[in-house]
DOVEXGU-137244 format. One record per atom (N, C-alpha, C): residue number from 1; chain; atom name; y, z, x negated. Coordinates in steps of 0.2 Angstrom, whole numbers, plus 2048, in hexadecimal, padded with zeros to 3 digits. Each point is the difference from the previous one (the first is absolute). Layout:
BEGIN
   seq   mol   atom   north    up   east
   NUM     A     CA       Y     Z      X
...
REM end
This chain:
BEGIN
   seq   mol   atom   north    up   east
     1     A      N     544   EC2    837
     1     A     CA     803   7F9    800
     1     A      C     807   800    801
     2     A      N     804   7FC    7FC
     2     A     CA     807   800    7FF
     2     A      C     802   7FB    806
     3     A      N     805   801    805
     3     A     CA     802   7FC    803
     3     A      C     807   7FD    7FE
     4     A      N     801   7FD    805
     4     A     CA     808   7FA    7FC
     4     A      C     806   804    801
     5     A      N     801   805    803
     5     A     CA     802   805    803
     5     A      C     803   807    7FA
     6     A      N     7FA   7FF    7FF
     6     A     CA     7FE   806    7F9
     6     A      C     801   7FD    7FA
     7     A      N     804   7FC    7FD
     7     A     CA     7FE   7F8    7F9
     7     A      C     808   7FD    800
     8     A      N     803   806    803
     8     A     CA     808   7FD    7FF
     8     A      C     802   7F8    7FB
     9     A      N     7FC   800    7FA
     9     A     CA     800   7F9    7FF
     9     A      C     7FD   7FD    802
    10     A      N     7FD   7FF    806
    10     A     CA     7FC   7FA    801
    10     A      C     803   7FA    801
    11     A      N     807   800    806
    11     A     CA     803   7FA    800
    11     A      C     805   7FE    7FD
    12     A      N     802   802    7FB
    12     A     CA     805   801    7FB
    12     A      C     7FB   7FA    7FB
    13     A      N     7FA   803    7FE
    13     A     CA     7FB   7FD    7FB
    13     A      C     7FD   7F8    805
    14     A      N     801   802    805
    14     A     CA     7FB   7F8    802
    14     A      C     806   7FC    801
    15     A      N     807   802    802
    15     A     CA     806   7FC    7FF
    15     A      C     801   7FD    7F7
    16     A      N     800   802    7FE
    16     A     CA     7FF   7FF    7F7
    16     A      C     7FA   7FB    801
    17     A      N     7FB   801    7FF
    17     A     CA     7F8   7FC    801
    17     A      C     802   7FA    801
    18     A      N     803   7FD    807
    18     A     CA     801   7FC    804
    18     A      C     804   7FC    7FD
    19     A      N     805   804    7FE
    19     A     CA     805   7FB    7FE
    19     A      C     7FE   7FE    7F6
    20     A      N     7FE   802    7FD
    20     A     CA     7FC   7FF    7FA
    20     A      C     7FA   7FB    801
    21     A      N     7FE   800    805
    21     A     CA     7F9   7F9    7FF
    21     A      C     801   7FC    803
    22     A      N     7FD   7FD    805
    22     A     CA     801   7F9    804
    22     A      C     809   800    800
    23     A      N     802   803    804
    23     A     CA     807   7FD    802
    23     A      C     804   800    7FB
    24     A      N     7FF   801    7F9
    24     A     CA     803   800    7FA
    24     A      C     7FD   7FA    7FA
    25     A      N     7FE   7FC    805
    25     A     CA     7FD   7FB    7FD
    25     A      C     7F8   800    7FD
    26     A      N     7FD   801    801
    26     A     CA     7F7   803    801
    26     A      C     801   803    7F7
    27     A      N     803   807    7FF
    27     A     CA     800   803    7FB
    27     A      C     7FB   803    800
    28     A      N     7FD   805    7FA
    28     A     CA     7FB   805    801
    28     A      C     7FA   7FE    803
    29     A      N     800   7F7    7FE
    29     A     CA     7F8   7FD    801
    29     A      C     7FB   805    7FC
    30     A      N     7FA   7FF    803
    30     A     CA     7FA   805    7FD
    30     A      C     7FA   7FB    7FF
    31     A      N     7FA   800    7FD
    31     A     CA     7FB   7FF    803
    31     A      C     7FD   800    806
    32     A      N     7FE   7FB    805
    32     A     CA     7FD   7FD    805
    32     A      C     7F9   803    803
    33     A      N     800   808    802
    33     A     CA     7FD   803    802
    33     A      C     7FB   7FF    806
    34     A      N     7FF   7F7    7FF
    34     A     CA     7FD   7FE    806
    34     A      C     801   7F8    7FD
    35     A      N     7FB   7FE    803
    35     A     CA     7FF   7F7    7FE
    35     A      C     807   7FD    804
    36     A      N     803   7FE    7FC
    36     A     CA     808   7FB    801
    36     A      C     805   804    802
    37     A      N     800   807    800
    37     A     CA     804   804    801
    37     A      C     805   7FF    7FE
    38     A      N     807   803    802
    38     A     CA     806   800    7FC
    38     A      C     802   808    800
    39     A      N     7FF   804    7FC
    39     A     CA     801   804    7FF
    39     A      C     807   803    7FC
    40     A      N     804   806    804
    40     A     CA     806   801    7FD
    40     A      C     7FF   809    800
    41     A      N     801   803    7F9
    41     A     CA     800   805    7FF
    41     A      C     807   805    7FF
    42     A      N     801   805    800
    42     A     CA     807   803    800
    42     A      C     7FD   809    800
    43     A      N     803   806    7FB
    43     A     CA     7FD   806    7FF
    43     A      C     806   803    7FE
    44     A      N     803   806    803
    44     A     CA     804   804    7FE
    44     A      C     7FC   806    801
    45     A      N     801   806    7FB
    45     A     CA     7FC   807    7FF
    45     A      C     7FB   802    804
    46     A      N     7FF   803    807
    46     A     CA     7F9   800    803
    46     A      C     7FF   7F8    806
    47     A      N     804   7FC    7FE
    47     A     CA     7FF   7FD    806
    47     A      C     7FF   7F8    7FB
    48     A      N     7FB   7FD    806
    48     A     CA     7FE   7F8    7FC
    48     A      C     800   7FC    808
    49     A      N     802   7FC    7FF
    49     A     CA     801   7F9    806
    49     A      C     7F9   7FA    7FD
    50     A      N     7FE   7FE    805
    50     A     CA     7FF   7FB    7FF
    50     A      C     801   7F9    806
    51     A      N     803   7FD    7FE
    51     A     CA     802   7F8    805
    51     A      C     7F8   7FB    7FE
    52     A      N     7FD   800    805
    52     A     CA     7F9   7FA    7FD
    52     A      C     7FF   7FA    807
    53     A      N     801   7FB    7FE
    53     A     CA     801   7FA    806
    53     A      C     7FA   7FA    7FD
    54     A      N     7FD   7FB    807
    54     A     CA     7FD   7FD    7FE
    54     A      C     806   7F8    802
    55     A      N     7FF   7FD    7FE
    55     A     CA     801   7F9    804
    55     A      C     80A   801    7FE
    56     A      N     804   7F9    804
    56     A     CA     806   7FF    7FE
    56     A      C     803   7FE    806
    57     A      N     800   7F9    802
    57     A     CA     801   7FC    806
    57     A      C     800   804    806
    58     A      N     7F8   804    801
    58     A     CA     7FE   804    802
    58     A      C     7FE   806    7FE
    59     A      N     7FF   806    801
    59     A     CA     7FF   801    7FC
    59     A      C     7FD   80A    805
    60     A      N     7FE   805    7FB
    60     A     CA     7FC   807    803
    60     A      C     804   806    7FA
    61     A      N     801   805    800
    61     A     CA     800   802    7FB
    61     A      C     7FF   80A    803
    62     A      N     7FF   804    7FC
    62     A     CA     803   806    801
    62     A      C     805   804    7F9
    63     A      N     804   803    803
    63     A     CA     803   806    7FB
    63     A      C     7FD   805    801
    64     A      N     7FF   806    7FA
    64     A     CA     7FC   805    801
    64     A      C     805   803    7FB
    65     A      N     801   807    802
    65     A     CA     804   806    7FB
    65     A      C     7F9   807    7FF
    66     A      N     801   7FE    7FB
    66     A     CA     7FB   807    7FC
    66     A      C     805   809    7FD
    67     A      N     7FD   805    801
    67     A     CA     804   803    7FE
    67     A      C     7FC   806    7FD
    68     A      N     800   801    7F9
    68     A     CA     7FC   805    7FC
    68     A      C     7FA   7FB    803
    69     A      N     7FF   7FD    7FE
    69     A     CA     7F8   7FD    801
    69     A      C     7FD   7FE    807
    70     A      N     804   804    805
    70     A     CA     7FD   7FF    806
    70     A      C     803   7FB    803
    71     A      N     7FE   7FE    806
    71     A     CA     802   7F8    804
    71     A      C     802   804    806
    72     A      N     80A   7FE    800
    72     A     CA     805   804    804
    72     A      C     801   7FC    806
    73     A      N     802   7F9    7FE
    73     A     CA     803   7FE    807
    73     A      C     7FE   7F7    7FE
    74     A      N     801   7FD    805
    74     A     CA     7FD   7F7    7FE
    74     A      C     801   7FD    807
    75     A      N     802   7F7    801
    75     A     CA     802   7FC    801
    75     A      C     7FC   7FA    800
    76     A      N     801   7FD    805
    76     A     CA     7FA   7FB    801
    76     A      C     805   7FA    802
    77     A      N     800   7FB    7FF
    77     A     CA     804   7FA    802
    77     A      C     7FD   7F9    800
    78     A      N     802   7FD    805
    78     A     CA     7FE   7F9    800
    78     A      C     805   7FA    803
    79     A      N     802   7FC    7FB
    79     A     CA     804   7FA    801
    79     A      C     7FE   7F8    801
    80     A      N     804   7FB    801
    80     A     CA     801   7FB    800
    80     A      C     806   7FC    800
    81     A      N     802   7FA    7FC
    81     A     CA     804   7FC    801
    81     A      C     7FE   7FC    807
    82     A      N     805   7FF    805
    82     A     CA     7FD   7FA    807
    82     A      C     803   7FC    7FC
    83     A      N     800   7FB    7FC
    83     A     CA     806   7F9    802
    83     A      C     7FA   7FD    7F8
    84     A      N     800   7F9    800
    84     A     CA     7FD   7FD    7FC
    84     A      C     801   802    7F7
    85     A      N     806   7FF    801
    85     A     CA     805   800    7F9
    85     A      C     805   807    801
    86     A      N     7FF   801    7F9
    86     A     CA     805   806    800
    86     A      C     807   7FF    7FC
    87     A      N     806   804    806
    87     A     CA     805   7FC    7FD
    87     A      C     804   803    7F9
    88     A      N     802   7FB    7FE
    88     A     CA     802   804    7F9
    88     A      C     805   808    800
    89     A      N     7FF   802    7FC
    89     A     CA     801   808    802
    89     A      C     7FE   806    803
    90     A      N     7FA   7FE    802
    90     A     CA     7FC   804    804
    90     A      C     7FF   805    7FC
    91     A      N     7FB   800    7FC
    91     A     CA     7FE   804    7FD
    91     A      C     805   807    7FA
    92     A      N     806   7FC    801
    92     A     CA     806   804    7FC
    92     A      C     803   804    806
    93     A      N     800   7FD    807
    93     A     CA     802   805    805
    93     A      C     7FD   804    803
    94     A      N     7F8   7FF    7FF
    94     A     CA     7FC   805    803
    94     A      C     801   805    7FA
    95     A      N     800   802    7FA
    95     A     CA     800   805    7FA
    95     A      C     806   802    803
    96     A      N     808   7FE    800
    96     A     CA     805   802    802
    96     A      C     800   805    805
    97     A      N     7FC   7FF    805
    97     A     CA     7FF   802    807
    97     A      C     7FD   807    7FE
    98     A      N     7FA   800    7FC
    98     A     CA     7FE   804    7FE
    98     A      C     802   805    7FE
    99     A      N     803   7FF    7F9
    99     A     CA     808   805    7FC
    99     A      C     801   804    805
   100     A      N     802   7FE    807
   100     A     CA     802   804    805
   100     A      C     7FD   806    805
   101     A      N     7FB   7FF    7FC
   101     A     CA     7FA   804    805
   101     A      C     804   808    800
   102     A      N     803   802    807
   102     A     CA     803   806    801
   102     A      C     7FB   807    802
   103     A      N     804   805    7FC
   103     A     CA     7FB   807    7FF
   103     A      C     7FF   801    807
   104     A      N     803   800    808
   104     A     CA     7FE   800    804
   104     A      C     7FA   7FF    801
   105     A      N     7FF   7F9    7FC
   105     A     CA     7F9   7FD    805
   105     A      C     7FF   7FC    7FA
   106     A      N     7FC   803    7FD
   106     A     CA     7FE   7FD    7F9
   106     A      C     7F7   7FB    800
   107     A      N     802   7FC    803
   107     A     CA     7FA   7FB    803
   107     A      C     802   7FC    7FC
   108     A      N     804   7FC    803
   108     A     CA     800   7FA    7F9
   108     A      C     80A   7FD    801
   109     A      N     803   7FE    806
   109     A     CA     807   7FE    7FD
   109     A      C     804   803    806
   110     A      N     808   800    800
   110     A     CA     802   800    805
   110     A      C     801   7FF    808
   111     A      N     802   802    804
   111     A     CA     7FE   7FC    808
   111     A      C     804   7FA    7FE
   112     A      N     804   7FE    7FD
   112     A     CA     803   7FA    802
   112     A      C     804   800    7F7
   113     A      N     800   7FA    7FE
   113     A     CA     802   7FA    7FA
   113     A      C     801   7FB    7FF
   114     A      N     806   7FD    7FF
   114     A     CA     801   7F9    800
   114     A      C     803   7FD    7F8
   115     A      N     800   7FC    7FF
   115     A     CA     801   7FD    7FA
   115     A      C     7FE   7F8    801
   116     A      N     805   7FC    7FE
   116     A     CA     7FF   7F6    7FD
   116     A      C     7FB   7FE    806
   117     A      N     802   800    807
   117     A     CA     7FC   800    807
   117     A      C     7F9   802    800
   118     A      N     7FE   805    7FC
   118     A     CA     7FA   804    802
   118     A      C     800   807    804
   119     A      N     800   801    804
   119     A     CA     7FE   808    806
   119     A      C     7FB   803    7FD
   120     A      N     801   806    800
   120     A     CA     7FA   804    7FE
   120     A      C     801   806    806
   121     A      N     7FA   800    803
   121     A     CA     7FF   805    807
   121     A      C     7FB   804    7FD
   122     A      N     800   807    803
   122     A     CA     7FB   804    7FC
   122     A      C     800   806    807
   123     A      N     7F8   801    805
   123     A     CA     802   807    805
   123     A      C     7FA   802    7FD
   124     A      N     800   808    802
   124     A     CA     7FB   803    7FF
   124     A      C     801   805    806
   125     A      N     7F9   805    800
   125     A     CA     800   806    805
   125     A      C     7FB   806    7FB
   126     A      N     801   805    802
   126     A     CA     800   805    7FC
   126     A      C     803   803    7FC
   127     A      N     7FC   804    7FB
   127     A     CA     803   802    7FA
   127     A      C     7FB   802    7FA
   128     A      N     803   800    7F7
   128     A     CA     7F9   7FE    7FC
   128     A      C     7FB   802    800
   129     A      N     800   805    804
   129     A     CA     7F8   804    802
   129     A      C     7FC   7FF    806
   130     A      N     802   7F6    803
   130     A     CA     7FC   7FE    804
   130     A      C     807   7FC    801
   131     A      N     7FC   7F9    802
   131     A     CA     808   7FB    800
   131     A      C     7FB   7F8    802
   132     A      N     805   7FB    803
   132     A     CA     7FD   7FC    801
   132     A      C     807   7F9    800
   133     A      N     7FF   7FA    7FE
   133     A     CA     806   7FC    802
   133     A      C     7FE   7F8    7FF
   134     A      N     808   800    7FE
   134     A     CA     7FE   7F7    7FF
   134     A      C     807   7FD    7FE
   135     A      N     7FE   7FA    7FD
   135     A     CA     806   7FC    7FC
   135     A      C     801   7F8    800
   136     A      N     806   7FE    800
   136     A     CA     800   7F8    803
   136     A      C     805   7FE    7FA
   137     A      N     800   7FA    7FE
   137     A     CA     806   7FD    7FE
   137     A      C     801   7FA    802
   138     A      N     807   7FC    801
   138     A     CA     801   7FA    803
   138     A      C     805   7FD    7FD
   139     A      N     7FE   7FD    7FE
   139     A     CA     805   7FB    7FB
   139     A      C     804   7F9    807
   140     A      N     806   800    800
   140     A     CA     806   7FE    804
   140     A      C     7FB   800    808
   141     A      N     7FF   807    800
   141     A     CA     7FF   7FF    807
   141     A      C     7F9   802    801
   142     A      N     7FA   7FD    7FD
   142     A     CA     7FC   7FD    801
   142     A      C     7FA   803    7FD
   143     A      N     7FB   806    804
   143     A     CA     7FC   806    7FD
   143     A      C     7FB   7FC    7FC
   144     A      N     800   802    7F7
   144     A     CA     7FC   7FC    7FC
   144     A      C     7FA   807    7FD
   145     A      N     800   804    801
   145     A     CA     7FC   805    7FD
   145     A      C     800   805    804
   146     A      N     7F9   803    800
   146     A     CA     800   807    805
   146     A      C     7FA   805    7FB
   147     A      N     802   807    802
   147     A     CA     7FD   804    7FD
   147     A      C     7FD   805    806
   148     A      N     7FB   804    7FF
   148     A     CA     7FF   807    802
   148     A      C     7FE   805    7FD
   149     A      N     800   806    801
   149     A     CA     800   805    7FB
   149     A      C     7FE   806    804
   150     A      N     7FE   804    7FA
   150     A     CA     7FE   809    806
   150     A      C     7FD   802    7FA
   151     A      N     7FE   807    802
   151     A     CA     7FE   805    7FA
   151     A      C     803   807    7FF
   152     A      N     7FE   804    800
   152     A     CA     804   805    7FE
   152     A      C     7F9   806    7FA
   153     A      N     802   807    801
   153     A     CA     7FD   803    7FD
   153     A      C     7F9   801    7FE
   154     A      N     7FB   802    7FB
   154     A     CA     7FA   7FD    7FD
   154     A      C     800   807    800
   155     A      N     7F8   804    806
   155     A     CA     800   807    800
   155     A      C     7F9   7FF    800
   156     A      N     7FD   804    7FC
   156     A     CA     7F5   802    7FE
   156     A      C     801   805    805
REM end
């Protein structure tokens, strides 16, 4: 079994990935591997991503990395908008936030990003071979989205 450790491109590839589908505008749509899924694909040489989510407002999703065919590492996530109405730009800042997801901690965005009074707070614990965290955004102030996340390595 190949670990993350031994796959020098792992986080090089799943930085690429991430920033090629959802946060680049839901690129690399695929078919819906699941009733109403949103499925987003991404493949460079031994390695394939896939991003599959259900729902929007609220919403479930995971990311999985494959490598030579076998299932390396994956991501589980679950979000929600708190506030009735979403405020215009929301959706252009959370992709933005994204773009920035750093090699350190390649979960999903920065500890902290700001942009046209959106916050974007991102902590985590671990490392990608077992990791656990969580995500907020607050438009002037005022927390409108929260996320959680965990996942690390995919070992038979």
């Amino acid at each position: 079994m190949q670990s993350i450790q031994v796959i020098p491109e792992f986080i090089p590839f799943l930085l690429r990935a991430k920033r090629a589908t959802y946060a680049a505008g839901d690129q690399g749509k695929v078919a819906s591997s699941r009733t109403n899924s949103k499925d987003l694909a991404y493949t460079e040489g031994d390695f394939a991503y896939l991003d599959t989510y259900l729902g929007g407002y609220a919403f479930i999703g995971e990311e999985a990395i494959w490598f030579r065919g076998q299932p390396l590492w994956g991501m589980n996530y679950s979000g929600t908008l708190t506030v009735p109405e979403v405020p215009e730009g929301f959706s252009h800042f959370l992709k933005e936030s994204l773009l920035r997801v750093p090699a350190d901690a390649p979960y999903r965005g920065p500890a902290l990003y700001e942009e046209n009074g959106f916050t974007f707070t991102c902590q985590w614990e671990g490392e990608p071979a077992f990791f656990t965290g969580s995500e907020t955004i607050a438009f002037r102030g005022q927390v409108i989205y929260k996320l959680n996340f965990h996942g690390g390595l995919i070992i038979e």
